[in-house]
C-alpha positions as CSV (number, residue, x, y, z in Angstrom):
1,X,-18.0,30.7,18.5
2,X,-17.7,33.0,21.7
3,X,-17.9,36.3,20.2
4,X,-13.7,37.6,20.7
5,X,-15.4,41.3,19.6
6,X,-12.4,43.3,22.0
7,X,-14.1,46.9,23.1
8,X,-11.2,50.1,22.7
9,X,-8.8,49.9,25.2
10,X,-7.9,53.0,27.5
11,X,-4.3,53.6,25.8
12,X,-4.9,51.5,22.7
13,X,-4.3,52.5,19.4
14,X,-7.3,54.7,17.9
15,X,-6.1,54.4,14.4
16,X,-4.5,52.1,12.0
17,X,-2.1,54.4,11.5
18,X,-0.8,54.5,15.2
19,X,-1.2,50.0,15.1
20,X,1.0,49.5,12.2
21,X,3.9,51.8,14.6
22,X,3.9,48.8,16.4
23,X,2.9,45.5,14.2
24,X,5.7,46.6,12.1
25,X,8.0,46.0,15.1
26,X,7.2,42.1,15.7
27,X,8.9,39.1,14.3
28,X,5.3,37.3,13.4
29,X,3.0,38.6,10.3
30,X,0.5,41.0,11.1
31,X,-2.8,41.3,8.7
32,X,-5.8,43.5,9.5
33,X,-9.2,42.3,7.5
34,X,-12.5,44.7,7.7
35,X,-15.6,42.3,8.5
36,X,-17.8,44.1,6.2
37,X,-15.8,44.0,3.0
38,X,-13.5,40.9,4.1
39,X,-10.5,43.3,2.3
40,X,-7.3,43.8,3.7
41,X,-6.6,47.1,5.2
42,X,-3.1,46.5,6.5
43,X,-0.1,44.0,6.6
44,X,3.0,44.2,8.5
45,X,5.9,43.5,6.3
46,X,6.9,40.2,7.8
47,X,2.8,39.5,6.4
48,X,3.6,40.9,2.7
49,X,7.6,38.7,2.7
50,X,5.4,35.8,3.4
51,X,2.9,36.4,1.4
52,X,5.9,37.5,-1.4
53,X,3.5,40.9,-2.4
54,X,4.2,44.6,-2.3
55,X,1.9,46.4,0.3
56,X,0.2,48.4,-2.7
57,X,-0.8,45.0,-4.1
58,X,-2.1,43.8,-1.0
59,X,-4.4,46.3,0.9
60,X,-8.0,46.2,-1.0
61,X,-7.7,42.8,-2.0
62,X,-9.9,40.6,-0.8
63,X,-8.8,37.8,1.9
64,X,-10.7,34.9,0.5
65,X,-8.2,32.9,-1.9
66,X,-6.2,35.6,-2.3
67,X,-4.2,34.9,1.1
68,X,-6.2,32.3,3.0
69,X,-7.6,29.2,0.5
70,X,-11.2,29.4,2.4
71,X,-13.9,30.5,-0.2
72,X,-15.8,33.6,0.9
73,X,-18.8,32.0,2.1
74,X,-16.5,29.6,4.5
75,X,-14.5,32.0,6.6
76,X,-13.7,29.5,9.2
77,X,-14.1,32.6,11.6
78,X,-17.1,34.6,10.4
79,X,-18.7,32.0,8.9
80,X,-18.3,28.8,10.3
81,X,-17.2,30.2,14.3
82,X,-14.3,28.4,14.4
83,X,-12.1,29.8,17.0
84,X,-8.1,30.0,15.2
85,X,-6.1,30.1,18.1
86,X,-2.2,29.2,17.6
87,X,-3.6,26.6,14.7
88,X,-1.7,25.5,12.0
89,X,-3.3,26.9,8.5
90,X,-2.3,27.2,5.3
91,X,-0.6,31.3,3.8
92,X,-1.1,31.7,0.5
93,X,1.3,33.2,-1.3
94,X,4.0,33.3,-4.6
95,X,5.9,31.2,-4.0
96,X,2.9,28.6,-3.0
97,X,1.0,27.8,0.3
98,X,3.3,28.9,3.0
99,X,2.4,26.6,6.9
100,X,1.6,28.9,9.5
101,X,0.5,28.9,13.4
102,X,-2.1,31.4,12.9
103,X,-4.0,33.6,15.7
104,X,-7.2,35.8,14.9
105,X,-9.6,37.8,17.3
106,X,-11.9,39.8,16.2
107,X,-11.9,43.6,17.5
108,X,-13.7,46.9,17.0
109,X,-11.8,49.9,15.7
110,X,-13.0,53.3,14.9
111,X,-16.5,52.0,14.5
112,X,-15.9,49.4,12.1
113,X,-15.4,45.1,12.8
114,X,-11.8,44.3,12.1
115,X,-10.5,40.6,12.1
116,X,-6.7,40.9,14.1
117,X,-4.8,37.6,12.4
118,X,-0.9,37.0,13.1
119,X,1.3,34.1,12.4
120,X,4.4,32.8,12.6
121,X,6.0,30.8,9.2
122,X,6.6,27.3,10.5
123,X,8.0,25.9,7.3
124,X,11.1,24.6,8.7
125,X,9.6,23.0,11.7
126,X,7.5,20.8,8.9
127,X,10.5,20.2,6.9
128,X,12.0,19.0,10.2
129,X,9.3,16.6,11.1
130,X,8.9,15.5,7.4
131,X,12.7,14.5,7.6
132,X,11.9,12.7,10.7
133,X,9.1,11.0,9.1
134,X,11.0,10.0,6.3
135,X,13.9,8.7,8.6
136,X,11.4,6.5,10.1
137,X,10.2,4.8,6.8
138,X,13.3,4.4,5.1
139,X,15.4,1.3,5.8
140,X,18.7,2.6,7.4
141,X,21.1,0.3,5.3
142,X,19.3,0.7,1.9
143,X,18.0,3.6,2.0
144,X,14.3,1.9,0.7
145,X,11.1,2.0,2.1
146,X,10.6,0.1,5.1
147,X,7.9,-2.0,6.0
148,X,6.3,0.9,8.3
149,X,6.5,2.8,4.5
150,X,4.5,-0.3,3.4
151,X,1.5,-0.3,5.5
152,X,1.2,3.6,5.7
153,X,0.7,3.3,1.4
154,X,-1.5,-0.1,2.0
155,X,-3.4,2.3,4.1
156,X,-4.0,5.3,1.1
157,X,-5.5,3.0,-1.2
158,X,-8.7,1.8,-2.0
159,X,-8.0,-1.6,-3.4
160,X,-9.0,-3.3,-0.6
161,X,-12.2,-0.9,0.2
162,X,-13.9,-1.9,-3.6
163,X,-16.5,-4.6,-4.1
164,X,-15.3,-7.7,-5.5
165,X,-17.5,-7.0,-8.8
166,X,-15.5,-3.3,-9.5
167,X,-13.7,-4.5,-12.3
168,X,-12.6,-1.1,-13.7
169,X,-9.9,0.4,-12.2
170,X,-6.4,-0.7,-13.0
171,X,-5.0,-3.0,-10.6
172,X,-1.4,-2.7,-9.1
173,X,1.4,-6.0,-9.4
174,X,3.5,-6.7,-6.6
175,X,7.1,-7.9,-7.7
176,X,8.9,-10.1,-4.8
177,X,12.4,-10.9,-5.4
178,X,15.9,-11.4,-4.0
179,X,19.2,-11.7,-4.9
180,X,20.0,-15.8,-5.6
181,X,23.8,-16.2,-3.8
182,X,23.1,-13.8,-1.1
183,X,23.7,-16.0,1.6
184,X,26.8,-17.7,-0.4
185,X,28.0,-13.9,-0.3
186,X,28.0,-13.7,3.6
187,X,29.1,-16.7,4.6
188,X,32.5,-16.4,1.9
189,X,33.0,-12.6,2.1
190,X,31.1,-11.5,5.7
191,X,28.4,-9.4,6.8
192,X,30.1,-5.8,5.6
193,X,31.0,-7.4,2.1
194,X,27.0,-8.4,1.9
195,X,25.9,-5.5,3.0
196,X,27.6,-3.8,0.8
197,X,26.4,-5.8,-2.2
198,X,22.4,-5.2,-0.5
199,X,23.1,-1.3,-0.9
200,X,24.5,-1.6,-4.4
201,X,21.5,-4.2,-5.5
202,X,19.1,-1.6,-3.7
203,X,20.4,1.3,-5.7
204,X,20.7,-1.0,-9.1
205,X,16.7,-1.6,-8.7
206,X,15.6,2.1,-7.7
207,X,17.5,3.4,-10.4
208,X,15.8,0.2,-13.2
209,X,12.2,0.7,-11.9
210,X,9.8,3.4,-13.5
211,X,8.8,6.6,-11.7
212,X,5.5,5.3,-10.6
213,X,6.9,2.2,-8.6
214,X,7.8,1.9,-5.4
215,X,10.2,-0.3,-3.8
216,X,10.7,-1.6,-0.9
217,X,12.7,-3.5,1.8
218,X,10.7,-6.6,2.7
219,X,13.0,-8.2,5.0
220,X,16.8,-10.0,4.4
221,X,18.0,-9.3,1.1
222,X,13.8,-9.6,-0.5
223,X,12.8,-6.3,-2.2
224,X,9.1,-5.4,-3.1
225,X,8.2,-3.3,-5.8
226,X,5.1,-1.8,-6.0
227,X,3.9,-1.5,-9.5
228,X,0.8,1.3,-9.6
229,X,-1.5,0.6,-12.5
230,X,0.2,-2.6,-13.9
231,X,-1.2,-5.3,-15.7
232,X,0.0,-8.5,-15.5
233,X,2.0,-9.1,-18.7
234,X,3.1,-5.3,-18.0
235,X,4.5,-7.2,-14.5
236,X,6.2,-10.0,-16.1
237,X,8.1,-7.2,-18.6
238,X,9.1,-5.8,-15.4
239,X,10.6,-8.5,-14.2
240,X,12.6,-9.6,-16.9
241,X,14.1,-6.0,-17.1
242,X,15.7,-6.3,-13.6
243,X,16.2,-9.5,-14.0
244,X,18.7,-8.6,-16.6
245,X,19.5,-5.5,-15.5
246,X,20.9,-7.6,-11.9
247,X,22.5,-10.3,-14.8
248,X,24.5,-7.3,-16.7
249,X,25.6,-5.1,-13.4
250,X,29.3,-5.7,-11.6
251,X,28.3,-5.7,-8.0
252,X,31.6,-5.1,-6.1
253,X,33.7,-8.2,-4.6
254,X,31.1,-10.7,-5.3
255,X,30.6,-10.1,-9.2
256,X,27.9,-10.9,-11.6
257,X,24.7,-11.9,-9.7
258,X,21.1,-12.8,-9.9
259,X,17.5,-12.8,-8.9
260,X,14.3,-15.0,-8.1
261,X,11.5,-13.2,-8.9
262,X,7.8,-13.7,-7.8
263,X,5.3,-11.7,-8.8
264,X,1.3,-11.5,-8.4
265,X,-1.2,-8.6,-10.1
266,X,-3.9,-7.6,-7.6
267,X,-7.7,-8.8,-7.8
268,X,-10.4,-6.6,-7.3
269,X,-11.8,-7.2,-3.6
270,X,-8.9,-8.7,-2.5
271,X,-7.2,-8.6,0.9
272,X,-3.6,-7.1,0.9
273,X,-2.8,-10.8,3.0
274,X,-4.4,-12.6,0.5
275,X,-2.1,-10.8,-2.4
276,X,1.0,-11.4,-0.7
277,X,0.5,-14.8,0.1
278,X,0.3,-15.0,-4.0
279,X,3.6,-12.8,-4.6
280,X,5.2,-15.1,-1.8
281,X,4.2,-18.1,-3.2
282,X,5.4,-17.2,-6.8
283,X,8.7,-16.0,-4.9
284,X,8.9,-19.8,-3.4
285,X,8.4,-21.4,-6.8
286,X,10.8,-19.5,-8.9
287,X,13.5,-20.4,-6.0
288,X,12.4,-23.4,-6.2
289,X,13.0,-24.3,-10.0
290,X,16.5,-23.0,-10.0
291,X,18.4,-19.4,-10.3
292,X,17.6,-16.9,-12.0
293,X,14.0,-17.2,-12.4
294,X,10.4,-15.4,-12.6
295,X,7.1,-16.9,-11.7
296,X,3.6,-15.2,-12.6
297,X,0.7,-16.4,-11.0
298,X,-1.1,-15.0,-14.0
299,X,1.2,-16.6,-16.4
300,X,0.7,-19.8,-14.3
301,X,-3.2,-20.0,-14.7
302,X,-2.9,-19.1,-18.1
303,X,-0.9,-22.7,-18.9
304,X,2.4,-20.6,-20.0
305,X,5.6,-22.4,-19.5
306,X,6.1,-26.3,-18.9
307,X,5.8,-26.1,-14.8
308,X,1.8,-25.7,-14.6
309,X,1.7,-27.3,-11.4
310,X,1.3,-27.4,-7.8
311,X,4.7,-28.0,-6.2
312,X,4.4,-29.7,-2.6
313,X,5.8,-26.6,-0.3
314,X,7.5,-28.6,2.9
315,X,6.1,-25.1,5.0
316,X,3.0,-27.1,4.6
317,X,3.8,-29.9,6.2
318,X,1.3,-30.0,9.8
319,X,3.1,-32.6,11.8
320,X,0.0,-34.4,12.2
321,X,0.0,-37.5,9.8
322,X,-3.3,-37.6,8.3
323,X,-3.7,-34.3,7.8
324,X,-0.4,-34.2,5.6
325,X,-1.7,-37.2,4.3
326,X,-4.7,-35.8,3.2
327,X,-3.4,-32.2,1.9
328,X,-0.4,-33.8,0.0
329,X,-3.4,-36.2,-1.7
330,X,-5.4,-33.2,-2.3
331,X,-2.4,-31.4,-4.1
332,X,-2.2,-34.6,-6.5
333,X,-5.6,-34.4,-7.4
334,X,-5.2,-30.6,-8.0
335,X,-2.4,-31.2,-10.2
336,X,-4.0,-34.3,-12.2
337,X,-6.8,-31.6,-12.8
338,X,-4.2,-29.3,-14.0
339,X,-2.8,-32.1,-16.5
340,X,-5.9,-33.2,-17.9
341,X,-6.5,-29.2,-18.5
342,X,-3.1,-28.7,-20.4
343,X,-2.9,-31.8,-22.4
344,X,-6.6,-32.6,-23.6
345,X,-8.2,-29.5,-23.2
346,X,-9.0,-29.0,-26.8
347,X,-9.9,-32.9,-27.5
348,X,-11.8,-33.6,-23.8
349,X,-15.8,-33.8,-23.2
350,X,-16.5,-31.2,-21.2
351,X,-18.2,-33.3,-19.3
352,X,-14.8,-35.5,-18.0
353,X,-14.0,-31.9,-16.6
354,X,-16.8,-31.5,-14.8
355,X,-16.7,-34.6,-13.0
356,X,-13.1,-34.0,-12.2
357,X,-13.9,-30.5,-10.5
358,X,-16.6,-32.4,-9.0
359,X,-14.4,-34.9,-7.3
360,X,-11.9,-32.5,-6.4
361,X,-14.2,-30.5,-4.2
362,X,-15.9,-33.9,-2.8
363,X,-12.6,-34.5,-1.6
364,X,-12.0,-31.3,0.2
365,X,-15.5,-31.5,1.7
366,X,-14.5,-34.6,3.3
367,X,-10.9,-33.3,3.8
368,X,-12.4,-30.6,6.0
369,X,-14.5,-32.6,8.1
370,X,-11.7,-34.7,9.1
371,X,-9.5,-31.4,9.8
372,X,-12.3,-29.9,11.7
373,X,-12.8,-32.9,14.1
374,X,-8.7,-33.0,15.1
375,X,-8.8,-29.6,15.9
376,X,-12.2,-30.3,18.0
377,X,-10.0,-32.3,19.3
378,X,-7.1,-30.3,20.5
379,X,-9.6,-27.6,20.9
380,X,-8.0,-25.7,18.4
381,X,-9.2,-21.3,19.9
382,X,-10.0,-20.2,16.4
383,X,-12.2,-23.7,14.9
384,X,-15.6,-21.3,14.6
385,X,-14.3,-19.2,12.5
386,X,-12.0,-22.1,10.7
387,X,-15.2,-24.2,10.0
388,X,-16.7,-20.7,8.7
389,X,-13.8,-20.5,6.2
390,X,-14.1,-24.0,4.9
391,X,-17.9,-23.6,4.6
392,X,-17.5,-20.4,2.5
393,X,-14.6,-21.7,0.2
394,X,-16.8,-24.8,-0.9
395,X,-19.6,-22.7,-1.1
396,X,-17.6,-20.7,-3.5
397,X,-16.2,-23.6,-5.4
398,X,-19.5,-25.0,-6.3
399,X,-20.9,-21.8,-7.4
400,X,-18.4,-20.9,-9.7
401,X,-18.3,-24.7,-11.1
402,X,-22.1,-24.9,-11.8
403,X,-21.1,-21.1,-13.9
404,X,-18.9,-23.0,-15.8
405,X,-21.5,-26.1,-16.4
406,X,-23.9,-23.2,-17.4
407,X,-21.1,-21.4,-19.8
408,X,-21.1,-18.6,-17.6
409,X,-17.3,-18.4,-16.8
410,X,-14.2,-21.1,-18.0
411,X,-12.8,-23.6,-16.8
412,X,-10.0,-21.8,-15.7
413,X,-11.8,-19.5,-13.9
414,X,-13.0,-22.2,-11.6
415,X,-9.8,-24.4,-11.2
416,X,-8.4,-20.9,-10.0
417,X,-10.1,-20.6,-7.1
418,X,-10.6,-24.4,-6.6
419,X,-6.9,-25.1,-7.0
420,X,-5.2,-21.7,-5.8
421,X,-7.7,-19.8,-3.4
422,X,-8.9,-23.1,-1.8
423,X,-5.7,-25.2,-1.8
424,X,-2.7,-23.3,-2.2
425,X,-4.2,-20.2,-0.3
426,X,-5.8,-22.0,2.4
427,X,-2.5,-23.8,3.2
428,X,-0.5,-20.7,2.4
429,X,-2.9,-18.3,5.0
430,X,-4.8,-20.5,7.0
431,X,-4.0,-23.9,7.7
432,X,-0.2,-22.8,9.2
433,X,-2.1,-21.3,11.8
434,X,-3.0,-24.1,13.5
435,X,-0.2,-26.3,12.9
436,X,1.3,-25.9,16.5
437,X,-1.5,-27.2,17.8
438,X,-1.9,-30.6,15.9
439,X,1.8,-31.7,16.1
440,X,2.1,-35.5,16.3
């Protein structure tokens, strides 16, 4: 740091004494710190309000964590030569850590080293911008979250930074659901009367969640709750509570109401794409199957419930024949896999399974050939890395199928990802992508 040591002034001060005539006249805190001891020799009394200390309680103490949270050794001024010039810092003080623009200089006095800091409490200019900030994540008819909110918390965690084999922290669910009649509600009673009903819903499912969720808005009348450190059965109990918490409230003009809820736990290693399309998916089948419903992609792969099945999603649907053709013969095949595993799971060789997995993924090998060559074809921007995926998801497939020859993993372990990382996920992520570019 360029040394700020200021020599005695003709006219200045000579003594703390005659300073504090005039520090005591300013608007801004004044503190006066001896180099040598680091103590505090004087503070103005706009310096002892905000630090929320009488001045016999103050002078002799020492500076470090007393006033400023830098240990002794790490004075970001006479240790580290740092110059702290109209920077925001951190006043310690009673009432807790106090956010000041903070000036220091250094300056010789009556033969000793003195540090000259002053600074100006700024704790309502941060409460102003936190409003602000706050305004610009929260949905403006709601009240929730917003999908700025969203990203900014995708961007705290460390899901997504942890190797795929980190298998002992407690992952977070994601809950994806929306009110069933919503759009019967607008078109009968108008936009005001469903906006309405959207506020109410939004304050019903704020005031149902736990303190550790967050919810948000996802877009229309979808809501997203993001449950911290939940398991999946923990999930599906939270999903069934606002499911019935929705069934049992009187929303205003339009009555009793309900939800579709969707919801997915998150993998270790996984992208946050990857665990939305899931939660999305889920979202799509429960709407599917009726009102008032919840679908678990864990539940699903464990066999619970009667609809363990791929359902044909008409999102997927390329325009080009043969590709259709080929991913609608690809879902049968998933789902006769699926069958065989519900129904004769327990009575089966092991060895009929194995040759089903087997056929399954000698179909998608040739499936993706056939893909790859129409977009060759159409010169498809993004084939490289396309052909990349499909290599790696085979890869993948065949790995984790000769685990489960070798007893390394189940069965349902591999029809997971076979079935629902290469199929459904691939159509759900990937494949749309290209679908303007093979229309028929």
């Amino acid at each position: 740091m360029p040394d700020q040591i200021h020599k005695t002034r003709s006219g200045f001060p000579q003594t703390i004494q005659q300073m504090s005539l005039l520090f005591d006249q300013l608007v801004s805190g004044v503190v006066l710190i001896e180099c040598q001891t680091r103590t505090i020799v004087y503070a103005n009394q706009v310096a002892l309000d905000l630090i929320g200390q009488a001045k016999e309680h103050v002078l002799g103490r020492v500076c470090h964590a007393y006033i400023c949270p830098a240990q002794r050794t790490s004075c970001p001024i006479l240790d580290l030569g740092q110059t702290v010039d109209f920077s925001e810092r951190i006043l310690l003080g009673q009432g807790g850590e106090v956010p000041i623009l903070k000036r220091a200089s250094r300056l010789h006095l009556d033969g000793k080293d003195y540090l000259l800091e002053s600074f100006t409490d700024i704790s309502a200019q941060k409460e102003q911008e936190q409003i602000l900030r706050d305004i610009g994540l929260r949905d403006p008819l709601t009240g929730l979250l917003n999908r700025s909110a969203l990203l900014s918390t995708i961007e705290q965690q460390t899901y997504w930074q942890r190797g795929a084999g980190d298998e002992t922290a407690t992952e977070p669910s994601m809950l994806l659901f929306g009110l069933d009649d919503f759009r019967t509600i607008s078109d009968t009673y108008g936009h005001l009367v469903a906006d309405k009903v959207l506020m109410d819903f939004s304050r019903l499912i704020e005031t149902t969640v736990r303190r550790k969720d967050q919810v948000f808005r996802w877009g229309g009348e979808v809501l997203l709750v993001w449950a911290q450190d939940t398991d999946p059965d923990a999930a599906l109990q939270l999903a069934t509570k606002l499911k019935f918490s929705v069934e049992q409230h009187a929303f205003p003009i339009s009555g009793a109401q309900s939800i579709s809820c969707g919801l997915a736990t998150h993998r270790s290693g996984e992208s946050f794409a990857s665990w939305l399309s899931r939660a999305e998916y889920c979202l799509s089948r429960a709407r599917s199957e009726g009102q008032n419903r919840c679908f678990s992609w864990e539940a699903f792969w464990r066999g619970e419930g009667t609809n363990f099945r791929i359902v044909w999603q008409p999102k997927w649907e390329s325009g080009n024949d043969q590709i259709d053709h080929e991913h609608q013969a690809l879902i049968r095949g998933a789902n006769l896999l699926i069958r065989h595993y519900l129904y004769y799971r327990d009575t089966s060789d092991p060895a009929d399974f194995q040759i089903d997995l087997h056929q399954v993924i000698d179909l998608l090998a040739e499936h993706f050939a056939n893909e790859e060559q129409i977009l060759a074809d159409v010169q498809y921007p993004d084939l490289a890395e396309h052909r990349k995926l499909h290599q790696e998801l085979l890869e993948t497939d065949r790995v984790l199928v000769a685990r489960y020859e070798k007893g390394e993993i189940s069965l349902l372990k591999a029809m997971e990802h076979l079935v629902g990382d290469t199929l459904v996920f691939h159509l759900l992520m990937e494949d749309v992508r290209f679908f303007p570019y093979v229309r028929n």
